[in-house]
C-alpha positions as CSV (number, residue, x, y, z in Angstrom):
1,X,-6.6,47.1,8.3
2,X,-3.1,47.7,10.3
3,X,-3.9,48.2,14.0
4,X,-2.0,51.7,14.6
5,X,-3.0,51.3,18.3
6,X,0.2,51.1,20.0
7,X,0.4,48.5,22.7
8,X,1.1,50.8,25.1
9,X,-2.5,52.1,24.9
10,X,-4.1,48.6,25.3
11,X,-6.0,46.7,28.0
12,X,-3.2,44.1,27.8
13,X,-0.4,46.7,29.4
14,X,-2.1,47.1,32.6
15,X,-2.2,43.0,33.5
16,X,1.6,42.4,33.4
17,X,1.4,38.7,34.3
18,X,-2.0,37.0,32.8
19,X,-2.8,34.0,33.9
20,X,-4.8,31.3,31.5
21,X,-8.1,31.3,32.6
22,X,-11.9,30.5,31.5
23,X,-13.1,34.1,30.8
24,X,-9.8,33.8,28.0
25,X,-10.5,30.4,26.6
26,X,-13.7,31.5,25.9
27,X,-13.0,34.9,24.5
28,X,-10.4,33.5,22.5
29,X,-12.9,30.5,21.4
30,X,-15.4,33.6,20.4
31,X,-13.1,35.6,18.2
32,X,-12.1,32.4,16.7
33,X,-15.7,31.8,15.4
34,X,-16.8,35.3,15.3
35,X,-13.8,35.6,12.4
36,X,-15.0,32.9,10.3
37,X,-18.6,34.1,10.4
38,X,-17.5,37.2,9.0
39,X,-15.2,35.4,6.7
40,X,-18.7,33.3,6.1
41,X,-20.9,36.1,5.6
42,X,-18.7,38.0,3.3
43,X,-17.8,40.7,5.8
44,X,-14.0,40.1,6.1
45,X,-11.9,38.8,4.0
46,X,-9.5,35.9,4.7
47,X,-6.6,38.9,4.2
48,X,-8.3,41.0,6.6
49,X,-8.5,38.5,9.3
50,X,-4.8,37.2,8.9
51,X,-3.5,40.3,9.0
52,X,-5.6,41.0,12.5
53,X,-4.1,38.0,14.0
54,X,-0.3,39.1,12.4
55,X,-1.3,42.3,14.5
56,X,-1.9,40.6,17.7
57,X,1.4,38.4,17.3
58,X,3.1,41.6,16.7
59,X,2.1,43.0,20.0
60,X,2.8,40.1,22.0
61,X,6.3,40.3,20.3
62,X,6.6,43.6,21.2
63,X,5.0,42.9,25.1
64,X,8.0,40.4,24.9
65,X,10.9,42.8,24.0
66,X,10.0,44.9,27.1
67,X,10.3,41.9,29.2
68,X,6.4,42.2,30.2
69,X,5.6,38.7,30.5
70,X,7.6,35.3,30.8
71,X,8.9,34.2,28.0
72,X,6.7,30.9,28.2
73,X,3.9,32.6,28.1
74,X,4.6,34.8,25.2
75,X,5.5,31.3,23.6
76,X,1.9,29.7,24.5
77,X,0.4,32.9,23.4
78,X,2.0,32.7,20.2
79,X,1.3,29.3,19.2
80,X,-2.7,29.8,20.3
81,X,-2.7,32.8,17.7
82,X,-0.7,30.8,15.4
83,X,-3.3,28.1,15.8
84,X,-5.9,31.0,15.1
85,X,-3.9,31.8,11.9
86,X,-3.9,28.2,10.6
87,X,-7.4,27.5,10.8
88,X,-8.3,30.8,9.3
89,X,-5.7,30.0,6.8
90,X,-7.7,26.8,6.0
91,X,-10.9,28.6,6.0
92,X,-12.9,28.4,2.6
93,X,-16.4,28.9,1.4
94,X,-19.3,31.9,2.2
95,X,-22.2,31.6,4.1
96,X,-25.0,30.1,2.0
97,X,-28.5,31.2,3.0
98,X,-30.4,28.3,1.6
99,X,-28.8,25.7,3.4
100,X,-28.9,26.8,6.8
101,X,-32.3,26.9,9.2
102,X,-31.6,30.1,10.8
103,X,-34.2,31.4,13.2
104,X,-38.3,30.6,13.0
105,X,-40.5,33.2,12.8
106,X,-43.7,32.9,14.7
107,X,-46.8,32.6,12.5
108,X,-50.2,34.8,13.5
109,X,-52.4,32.3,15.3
């Protein structure tokens, strides 16, 4: 599952200096858990997912090299993923059906 999108193709070129920002704590808070539902639900493996992350690190490495961004971000951006990559690391168990609620369905009245 190796990105072979180069960065230079990427959303991320065109903003040169990100700023943190809600709309990026919250995407970054939904990939989080969007991974280990997958990871739950059998969809991804742990593998998979790691080596997603190792991808991203890799292109803020790369971003880095170029001299694209301050080198404090590229530090903070690393350690979130890194983060990312420990608690995904720490993942374990699959979803289970029979314990969770899930949705109602509306009986006929």
């Amino acid at each position: 599952m190796t990105n072979n999108t180069s960065h230079a193709d990427s959303s991320f070129r065109q903003d040169t200096h990100p700023q943190p920002d809600a709309q990026g704590q919250a995407a970054l808070l939904l990939i989080e858990s969007l991974i280990h539902s997958l990871l739950d639900n059998g969809a991804l493996t742990k593998p998979q997912a790691l080596e997603a992350i190792d991808s991203a690190m890799q292109v803020k490495e790369e971003s880095a090299a170029e001299e694209k961004e301050p080198t404090h971000t590229l530090r903070r951006s690393l350690a979130l993923l890194g983060n990312m990559q420990q608690s995904i690391e720490a993942h374990s168990g699959r979803y289970d059906p029979s314990t969770q609620a899930g949705p109602q369905v509306a009986q006929p009245g």
